[in-house]
C-alpha positions in Angstrom: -15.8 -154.5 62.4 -12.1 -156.2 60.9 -12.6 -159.0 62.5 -16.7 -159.5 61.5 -15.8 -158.7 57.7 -13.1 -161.6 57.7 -15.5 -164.2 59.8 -18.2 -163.6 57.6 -16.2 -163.4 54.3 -14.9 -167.0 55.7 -18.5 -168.3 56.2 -19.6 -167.0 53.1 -17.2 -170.1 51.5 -18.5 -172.6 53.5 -21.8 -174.2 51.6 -22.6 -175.4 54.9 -22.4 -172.4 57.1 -24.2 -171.0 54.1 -27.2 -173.8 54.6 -27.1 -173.2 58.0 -27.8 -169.2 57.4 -30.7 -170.2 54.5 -32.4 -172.2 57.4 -31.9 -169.2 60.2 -33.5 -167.1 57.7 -36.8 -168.8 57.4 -37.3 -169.1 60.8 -36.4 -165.4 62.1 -38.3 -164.4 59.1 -41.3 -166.2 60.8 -40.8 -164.6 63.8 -41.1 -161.1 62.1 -44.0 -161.7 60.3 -46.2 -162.6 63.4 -44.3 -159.6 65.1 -45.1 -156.9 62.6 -46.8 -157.8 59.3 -50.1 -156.7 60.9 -48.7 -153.4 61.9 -50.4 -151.2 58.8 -47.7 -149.2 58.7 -43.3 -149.9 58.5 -42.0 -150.9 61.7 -38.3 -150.9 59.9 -38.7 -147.2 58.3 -39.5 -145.9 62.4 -36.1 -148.2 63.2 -34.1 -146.1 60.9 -35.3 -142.7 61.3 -34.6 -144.0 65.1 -31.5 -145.2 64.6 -30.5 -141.7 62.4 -31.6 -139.6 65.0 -29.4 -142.1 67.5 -26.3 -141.8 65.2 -27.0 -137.8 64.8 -26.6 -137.1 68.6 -23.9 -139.1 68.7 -22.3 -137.2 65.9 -22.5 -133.7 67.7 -21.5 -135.1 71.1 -17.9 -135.6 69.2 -17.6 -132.1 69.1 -17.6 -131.7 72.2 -14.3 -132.7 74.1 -16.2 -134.2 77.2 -18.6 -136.8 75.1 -16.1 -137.6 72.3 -14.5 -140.3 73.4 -17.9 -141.9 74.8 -19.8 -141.1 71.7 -17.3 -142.3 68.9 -17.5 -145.6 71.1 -21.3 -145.8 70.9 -21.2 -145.3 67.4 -19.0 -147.8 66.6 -20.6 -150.5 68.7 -24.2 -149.2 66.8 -22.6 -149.9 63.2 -20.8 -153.5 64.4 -24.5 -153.9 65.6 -26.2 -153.6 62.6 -23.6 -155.0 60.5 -23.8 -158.0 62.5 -27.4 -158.6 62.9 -27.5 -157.5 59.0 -25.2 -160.6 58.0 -27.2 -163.0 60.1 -30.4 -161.8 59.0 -29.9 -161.6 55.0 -26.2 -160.8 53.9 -24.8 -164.2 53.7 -28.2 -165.2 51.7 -26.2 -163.6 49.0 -23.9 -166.1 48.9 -26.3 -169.2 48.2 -26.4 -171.4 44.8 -27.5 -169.4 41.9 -30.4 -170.2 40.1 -28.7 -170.4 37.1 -27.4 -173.4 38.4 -31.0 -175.0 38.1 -31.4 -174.0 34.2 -30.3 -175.5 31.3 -27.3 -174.3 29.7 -27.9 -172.5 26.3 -26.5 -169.6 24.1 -27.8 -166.5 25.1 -28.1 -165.1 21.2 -29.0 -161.7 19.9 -31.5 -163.8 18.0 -33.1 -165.9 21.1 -33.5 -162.3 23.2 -35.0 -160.7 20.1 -37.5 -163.6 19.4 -38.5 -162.9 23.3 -38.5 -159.8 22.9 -41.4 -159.8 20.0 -43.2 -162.0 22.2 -43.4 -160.0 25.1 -44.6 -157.1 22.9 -47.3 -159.2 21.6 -48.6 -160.2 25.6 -47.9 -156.7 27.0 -50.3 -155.5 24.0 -53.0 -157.8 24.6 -52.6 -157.7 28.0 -52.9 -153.4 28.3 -56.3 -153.7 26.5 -57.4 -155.8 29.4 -56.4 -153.0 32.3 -57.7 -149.5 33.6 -56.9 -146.4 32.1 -56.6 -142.6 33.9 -58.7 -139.7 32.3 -55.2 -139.5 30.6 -55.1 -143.0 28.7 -52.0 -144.2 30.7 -52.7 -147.3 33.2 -53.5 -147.0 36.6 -53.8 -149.9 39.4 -57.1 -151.0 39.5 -56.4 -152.7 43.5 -53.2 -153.0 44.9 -54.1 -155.1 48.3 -55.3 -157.5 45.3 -52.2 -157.5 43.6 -50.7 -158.3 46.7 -52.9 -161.4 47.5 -51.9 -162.8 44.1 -48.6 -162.6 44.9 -48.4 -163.9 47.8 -50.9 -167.0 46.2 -48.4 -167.3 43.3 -45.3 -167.8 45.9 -47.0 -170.7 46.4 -47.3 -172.1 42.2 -43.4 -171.4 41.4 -41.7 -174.5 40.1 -39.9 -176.9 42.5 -37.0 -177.4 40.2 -36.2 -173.7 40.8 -36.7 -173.1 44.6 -38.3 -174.8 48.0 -38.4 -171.7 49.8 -41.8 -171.3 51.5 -44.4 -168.8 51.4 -46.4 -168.2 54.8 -49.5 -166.5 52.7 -48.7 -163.6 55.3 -48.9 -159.8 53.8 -45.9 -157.7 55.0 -46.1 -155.4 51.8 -45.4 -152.0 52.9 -45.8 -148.4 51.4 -42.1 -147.1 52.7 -41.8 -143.8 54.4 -39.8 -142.4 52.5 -41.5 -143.4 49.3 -41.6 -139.4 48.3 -37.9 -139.4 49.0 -37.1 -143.0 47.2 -38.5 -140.9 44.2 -35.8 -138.7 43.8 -32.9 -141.6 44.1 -34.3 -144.0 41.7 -35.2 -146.5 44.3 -38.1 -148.5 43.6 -38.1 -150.5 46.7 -36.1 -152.5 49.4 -36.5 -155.3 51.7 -36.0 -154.5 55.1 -34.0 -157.9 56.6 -34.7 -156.3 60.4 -38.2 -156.7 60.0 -39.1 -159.1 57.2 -40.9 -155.8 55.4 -41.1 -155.9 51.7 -41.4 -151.8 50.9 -42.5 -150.4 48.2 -42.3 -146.2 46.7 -45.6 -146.1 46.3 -45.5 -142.5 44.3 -44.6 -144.6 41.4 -45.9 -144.8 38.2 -48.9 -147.4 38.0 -46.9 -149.9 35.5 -43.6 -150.1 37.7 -45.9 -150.9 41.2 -47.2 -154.7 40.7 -44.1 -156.0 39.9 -41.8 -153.9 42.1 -43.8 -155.6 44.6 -43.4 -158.9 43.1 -40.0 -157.9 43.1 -39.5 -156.8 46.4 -41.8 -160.4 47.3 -39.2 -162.5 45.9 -36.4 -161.2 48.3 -39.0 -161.6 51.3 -38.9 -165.1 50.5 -35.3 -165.3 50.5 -33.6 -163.9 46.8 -31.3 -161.7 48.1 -29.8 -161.2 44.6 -31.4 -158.2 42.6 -31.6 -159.8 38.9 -32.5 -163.7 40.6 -35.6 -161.8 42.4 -36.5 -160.2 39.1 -36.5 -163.7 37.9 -38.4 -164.9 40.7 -41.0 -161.8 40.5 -41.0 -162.3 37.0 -42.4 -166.1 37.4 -44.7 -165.1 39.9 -46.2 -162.4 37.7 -46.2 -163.3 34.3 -48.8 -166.8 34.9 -51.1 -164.4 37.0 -54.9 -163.8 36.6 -54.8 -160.5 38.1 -53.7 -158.5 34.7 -52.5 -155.8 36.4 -49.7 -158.0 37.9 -49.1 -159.5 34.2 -49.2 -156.3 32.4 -46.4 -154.7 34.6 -44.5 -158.4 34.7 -44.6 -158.3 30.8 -43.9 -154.7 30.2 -40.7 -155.2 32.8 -39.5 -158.3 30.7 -39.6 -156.6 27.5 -38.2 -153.5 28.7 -35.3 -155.3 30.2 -34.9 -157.6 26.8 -34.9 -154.2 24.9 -32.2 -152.9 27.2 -29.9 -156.1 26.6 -30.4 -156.1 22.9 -30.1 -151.8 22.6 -25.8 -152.1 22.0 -26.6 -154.8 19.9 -28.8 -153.6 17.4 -30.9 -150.2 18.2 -32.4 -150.1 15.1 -34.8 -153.1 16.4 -35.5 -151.6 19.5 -36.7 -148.4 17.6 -38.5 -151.1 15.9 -40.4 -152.3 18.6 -41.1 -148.8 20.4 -42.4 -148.1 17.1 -44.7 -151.1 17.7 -46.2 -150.4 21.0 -49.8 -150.1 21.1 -50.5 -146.5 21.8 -52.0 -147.4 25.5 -48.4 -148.7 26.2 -46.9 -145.3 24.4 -48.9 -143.3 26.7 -47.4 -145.6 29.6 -43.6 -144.8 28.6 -44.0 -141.6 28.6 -45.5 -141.1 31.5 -42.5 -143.2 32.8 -40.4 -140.9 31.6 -41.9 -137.7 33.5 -42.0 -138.9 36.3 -38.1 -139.9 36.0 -37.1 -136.4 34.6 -39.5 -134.5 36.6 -37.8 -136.5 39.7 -34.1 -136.3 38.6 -31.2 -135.0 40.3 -27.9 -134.8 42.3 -29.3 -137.5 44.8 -30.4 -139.5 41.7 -27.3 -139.8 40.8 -25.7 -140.3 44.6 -28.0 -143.3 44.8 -27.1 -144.7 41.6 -23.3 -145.2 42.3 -23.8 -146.3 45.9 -26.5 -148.9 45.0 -24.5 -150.4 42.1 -21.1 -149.8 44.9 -23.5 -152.5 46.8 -24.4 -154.6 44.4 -21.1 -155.2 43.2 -19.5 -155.7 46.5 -22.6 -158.7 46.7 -21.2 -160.3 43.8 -23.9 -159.1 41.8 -23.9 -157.1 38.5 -24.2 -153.3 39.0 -27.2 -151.3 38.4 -27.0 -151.0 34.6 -27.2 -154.1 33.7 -30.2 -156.6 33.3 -27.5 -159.3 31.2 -28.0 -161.9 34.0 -32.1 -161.9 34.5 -31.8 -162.2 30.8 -30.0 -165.0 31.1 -32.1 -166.6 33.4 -35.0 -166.0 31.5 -33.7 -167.1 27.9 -32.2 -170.3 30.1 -36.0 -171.0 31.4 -38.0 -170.2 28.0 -35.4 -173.1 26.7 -37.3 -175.2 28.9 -40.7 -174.8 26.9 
């Protein structure tokens, strides 16, 4: 394991190795898309649980002075397994050029994010009058499998200054498994690199589905960073025809401008939660249930260990959205 951490830490600062790891990716990425994106339901989920119940045997056969040895060896070799397939399949994709790289430079002023942020109130307002409502008033997906089809069309419309990664037009969107689980950790969704699955907790509330599967879209395609797929997910959403898609883009962006400009100045965010149509009210609090009524000890296990991860990525940790705002104040300069 040493020895895999240091080769691949060595790779990681070589911009060819790096290339050369961008490449592999599209082309095992193929390969498990004809192997298991018309499987309805997730091939990775059944690899875990598998590979849980593996490690689990293995775990009590150390108590037992005739299998330790054997077992603890097994183990090992497992986690070396996965660790290495994991960095060939979609770790060192963390170490490609930032998109930010491909913006313009600006300042990224308390004024420019509040300007955006009035904005985005204004199109999530509009755009909420246009969707379904529950017998309760708040907003519920009209048709998710069409969601999906506009994402994966919209892969296809995202600007070439920004990214050449290809879209195959294949549907590997998954409900996970463990999507009544994911709702006590706070865990929207993950992309599964062993089997090119974007999954999704499908429990979730109706305005955090379209674009946690935009989200989830954009590292299917090759974002491994969290806040760069946002960005990604956000341009594939936010153009969109299907106005379920754009609601959820919009209402993401402005929550996340709100939650850069909160330290800032949280008299204006009052402002503008003051300012939500009351179909978009109705929408936050049910948000807010369905957080509290799903909080806990493992909510906050999952917290730490996720932003442990992102961090260790190079990445910002879970509490921040500083860098998608960036991105996106960076490309609204462009207009």
């Amino acid at each position: 394991m040493v020895v895999q951490i240091i080769l691949f830490y060595i790779l990681s600062k070589i911009q060819t190795a790096v290339s050369f790891f961008e490449n592999f990716f599209e082309f095992q990425k193929r390969v498990h898309l004809i192997l298991f994106a018309w499987i309805p339901f997730s091939i990775g989920d059944i690899i875990y649980v598998l590979a849980g119940i593996y490690v689990l045997i293995l775990f009590f056969k150390t108590f037992k002075k005739r299998t330790r040895n054997c077992a603890l060896l097994r183990m090992l070799i497992l986690v070396d397994l996965f660790y290495f397939i994991y960095q060939i399949f979609w770790g060192m994709l963390y170490f490609q050029t930032p998109l930010i790289t491909k913006l313009p430079e600006t300042e990224i002023t308390i004024d420019k994010r509040k300007s955006l942020a009035l904005e985005y109130l204004q199109k999530a307002k509009a755009t909420r009058e246009l969707v379904r409502e529950d017998q309760n008033g708040v907003f519920i997906l009209n048709d998710i499998a069409a969601v999906q089809n506009e994402i994966l069309k919209n892969q296809n419309k995202l600007p070439a200054f920004i990214t050449d990664k290809k879209s195959y037009n294949v549907n590997s969107f998954k409900s996970s498994l463990f999507s009544e689980l994911m709702s006590f950790t706070g865990i929207l969704g993950y992309y599964n690199p062993f089997t090119a699955e974007a999954q999704y907790n499908n429990n979730l509330p109706s305005s955090y589905l379209p674009f946690t599967i935009s989200h989830e879209s954009s590292h299917q395609m090759g974002f491994a960073r969290e806040q760069e797929a946002n960005f990604v997910g956000y341009l594939i959403g936010v153009y969109s025809q299907n106005t379920d898609l754009r609601y959820s883009t919009e209402y993401f962006t402005l929550k996340s401008l709100l939650n850069s400009i909160v330290q800032d100045d949280e008299e204006f965010v009052k402002f503008v939660l003051d300012n939500y149509s009351e179909g978009m009210k109705r929408d936050r609090l049910h948000e807010k249930q369905f957080v509290m009524q799903h909080q806990g000890l493992m909510t906050d296990f999952f917290g730490f260990t996720n932003n442990l991860f992102l961090k260790s990525n190079q990445q910002e940790g879970t509490v921040t959205y500083s860098y998608f705002v960036d991105l996106l104040v960076r490309y609204k300069s462009l207009k």
